[in-house]
N, C-alpha and C positions, 0 to 999 in steps of 0.2 A: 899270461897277460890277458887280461878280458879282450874279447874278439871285440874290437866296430865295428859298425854298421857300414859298408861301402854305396857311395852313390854316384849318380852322373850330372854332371850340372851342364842342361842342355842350354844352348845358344837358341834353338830355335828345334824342329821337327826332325831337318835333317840330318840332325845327330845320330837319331838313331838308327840309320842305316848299318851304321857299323855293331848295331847291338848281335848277339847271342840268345838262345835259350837258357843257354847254361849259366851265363854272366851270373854273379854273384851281386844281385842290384837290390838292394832295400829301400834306397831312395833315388828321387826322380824331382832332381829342383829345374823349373823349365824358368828362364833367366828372359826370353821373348815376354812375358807378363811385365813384366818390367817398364815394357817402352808398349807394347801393345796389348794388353790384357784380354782374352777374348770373351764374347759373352755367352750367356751363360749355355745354348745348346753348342756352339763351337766349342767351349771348354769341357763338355762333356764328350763329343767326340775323341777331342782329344786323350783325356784321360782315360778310355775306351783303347784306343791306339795302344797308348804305352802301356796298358793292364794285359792285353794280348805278348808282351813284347816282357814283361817283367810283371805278373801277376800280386805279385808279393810286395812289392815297394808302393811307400808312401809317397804320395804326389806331395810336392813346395813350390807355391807359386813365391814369384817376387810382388811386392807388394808396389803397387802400380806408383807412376815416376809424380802421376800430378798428388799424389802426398807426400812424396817424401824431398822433390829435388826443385827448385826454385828458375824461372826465367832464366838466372844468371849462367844456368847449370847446362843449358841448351839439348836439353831430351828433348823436349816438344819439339824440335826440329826434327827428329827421327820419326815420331810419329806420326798413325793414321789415325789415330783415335782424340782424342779430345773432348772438355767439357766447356761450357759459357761459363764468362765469368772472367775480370782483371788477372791477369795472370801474377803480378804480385801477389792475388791473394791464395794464389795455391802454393805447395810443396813447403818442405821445413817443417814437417808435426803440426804446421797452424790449428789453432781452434776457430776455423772459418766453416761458413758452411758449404765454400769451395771445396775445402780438404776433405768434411766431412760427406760429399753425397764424393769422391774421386774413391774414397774407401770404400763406400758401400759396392762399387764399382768392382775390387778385389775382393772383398767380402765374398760376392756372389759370385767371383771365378773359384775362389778357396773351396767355396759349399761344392760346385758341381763338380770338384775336384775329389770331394770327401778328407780335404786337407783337414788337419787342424792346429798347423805352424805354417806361418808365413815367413818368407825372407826378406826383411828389412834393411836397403843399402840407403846408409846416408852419404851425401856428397861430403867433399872439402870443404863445401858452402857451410854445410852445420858444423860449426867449430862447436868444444865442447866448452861451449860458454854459460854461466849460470843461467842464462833463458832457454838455450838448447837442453840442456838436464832438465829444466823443468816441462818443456814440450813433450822429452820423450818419457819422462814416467807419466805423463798426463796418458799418455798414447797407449805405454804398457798397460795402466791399470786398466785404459777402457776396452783393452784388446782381450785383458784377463778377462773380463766382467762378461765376454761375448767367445770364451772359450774358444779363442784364439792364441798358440803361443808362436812371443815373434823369438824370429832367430836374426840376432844382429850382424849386418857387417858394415861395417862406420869404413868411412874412409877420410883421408886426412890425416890431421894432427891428433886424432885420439892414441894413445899410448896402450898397447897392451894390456898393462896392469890398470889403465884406465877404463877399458871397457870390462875387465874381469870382473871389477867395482862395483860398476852399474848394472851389469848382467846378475851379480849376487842378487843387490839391492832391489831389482827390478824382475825377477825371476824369467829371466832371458837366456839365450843361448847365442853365441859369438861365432863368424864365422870372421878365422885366420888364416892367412897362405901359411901352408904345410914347412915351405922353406924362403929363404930368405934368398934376397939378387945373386948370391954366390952359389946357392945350391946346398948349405948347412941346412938340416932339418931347425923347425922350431922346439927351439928349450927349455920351454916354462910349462908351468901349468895345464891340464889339459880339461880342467871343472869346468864345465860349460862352453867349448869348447868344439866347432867344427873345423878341420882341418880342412884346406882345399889347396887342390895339385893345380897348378894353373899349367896352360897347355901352351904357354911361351916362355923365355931367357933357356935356362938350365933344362928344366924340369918338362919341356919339349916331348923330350923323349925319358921317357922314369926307366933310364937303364940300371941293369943289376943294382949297380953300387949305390941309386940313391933313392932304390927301393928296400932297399937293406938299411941304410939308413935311418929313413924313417920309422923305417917297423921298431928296430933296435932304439931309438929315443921315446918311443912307445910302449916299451918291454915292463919297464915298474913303474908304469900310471896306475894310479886306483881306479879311472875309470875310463870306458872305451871313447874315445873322442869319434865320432863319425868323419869318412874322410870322404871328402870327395872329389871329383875328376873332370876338370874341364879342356876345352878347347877339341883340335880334330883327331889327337889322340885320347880324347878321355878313354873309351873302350878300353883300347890296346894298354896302356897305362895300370887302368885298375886291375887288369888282367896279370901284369908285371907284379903291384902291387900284393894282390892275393897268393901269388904263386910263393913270394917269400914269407909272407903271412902264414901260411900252412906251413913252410919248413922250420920256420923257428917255433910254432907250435910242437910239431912232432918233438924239434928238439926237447923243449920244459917238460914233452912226456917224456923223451927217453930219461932227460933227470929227472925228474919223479921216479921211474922205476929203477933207476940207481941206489936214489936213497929209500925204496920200500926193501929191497935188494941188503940195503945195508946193514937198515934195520933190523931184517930178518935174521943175519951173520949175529950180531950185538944179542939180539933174543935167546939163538940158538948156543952162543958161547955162555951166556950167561944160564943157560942150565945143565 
């Protein structure tokens, strides 16, 4: 099976207390850009911190709340940050120049980041209604045009195969819970495609059986979905995660050299 890429999707700083050396970390989505985006010498400290802590992983910021999520949506309440300006005319993809100086905003956390994907969460509020579709390819193309790729995670009524669509169409990348309210892995498609372990219901704790799981619904994908690991277990999680990753790796080695093994019999009889 192709190997993914394992990440941490941090709530804020303190997450990474529980990090390793050895951690197996390619990516580092910090989810605090989100509601407080910092600027641009805090964001380099930052990314300083966690380059020490995981030298190798790509930083993904969230793409800050006054573009994507609406008054009705009540982030700015969480917030310390803020910009002037009617707050109707922020969040939702608008083409305001609200939304647009709230981007440049994450733009310049992305650069000091040396990011070049951002995670984009839409609310419930943006239903996937003929104006929302044409907001967010207005937003892709402008995002492509400035060598930015977003990676989506729609929340709401978007459907699955709904966002698959758009993600083709718009050359995006989708982020999905790994599993579902019961603790079944996810069973479709994995083409653009980020898998995320959340760190409440089931999946609390990624015991043996639904780290095995997952892997095992990931065995004959064509391509590696990147997984990633939130809440106060993410560490411990991806750590569960990797451990059965490697053993069903060995396994498709030891079958490979079964059937090179076999082979060899079939070559050797046949002369």
């Amino acid at each position: 099976m192709p190997t993914p890429k394992l990440g941490i999707l941090a709530s804020d700083e303190k997450a990474f207390h529980a990090a390793r050396e050895s951690d197996p970390v390619s990516l580092v989505v910090l989810r605090s850009t989100l509601v407080n985006p910092p600027r641009s010498a805090g964001a380099r400290s930052v990314a300083e911190n966690i380059k020490k802590l995981h030298p190798y992983a790509s930083l993904v910021p969230y793409v800050w709340h006054m573009v994507t999520h609406g008054p009705e949506d009540h982030l700015r309440e969480l917030a310390s940050r803020s910009l002037p300006g009617e707050p109707r005319r922020f969040g939702h993809l608008q083409s305001t120049p609200e939304v647009q100086d709230a981007w440049q905003t994450t733009l310049r956390c992305a650069q000091a980041f040396g990011a070049r994907q951002v995670l984009l969460r839409t609310p419930a509020s943006f239903t996937p209604s003929g104006a929302n579709h044409s907001r967010l390819a207005a937003f892709a193309e402008a995002r492509a045009a400035e060598g930015i790729e977003l990676v989506w995670e729609a929340e709401g009524l978007w459907e699955p195969a709904q966002t698959l669509s758009v993600a083709r169409k718009l050359g995006m990348q989708t982020v999905i819970p790994a599993f579902d309210g019961a603790g079944r892995p996810f069973n479709g498609s994995l083409e653009r495609r980020w898998l995320r372990v959340d760190g409440a219901g089931p999946t609390t704790k990624l015991r043996g059986i639904l780290a095995e799981s997952l892997v095992h619904s990931m065995v004959h994908a064509d391509v590696a979905a990147p997984v990633l690991f939130a809440g106060p277990r993410a560490y411990a999680n991806m750590r569960a995660f990797a451990i059965e990753l490697t053993i069903t790796e060995d396994e498709d080695g030891d079958d490979d050299d079964l059937d090179d093994d076999a082979d060899d019999v079939e070559d050797d009889t046949a002369e």
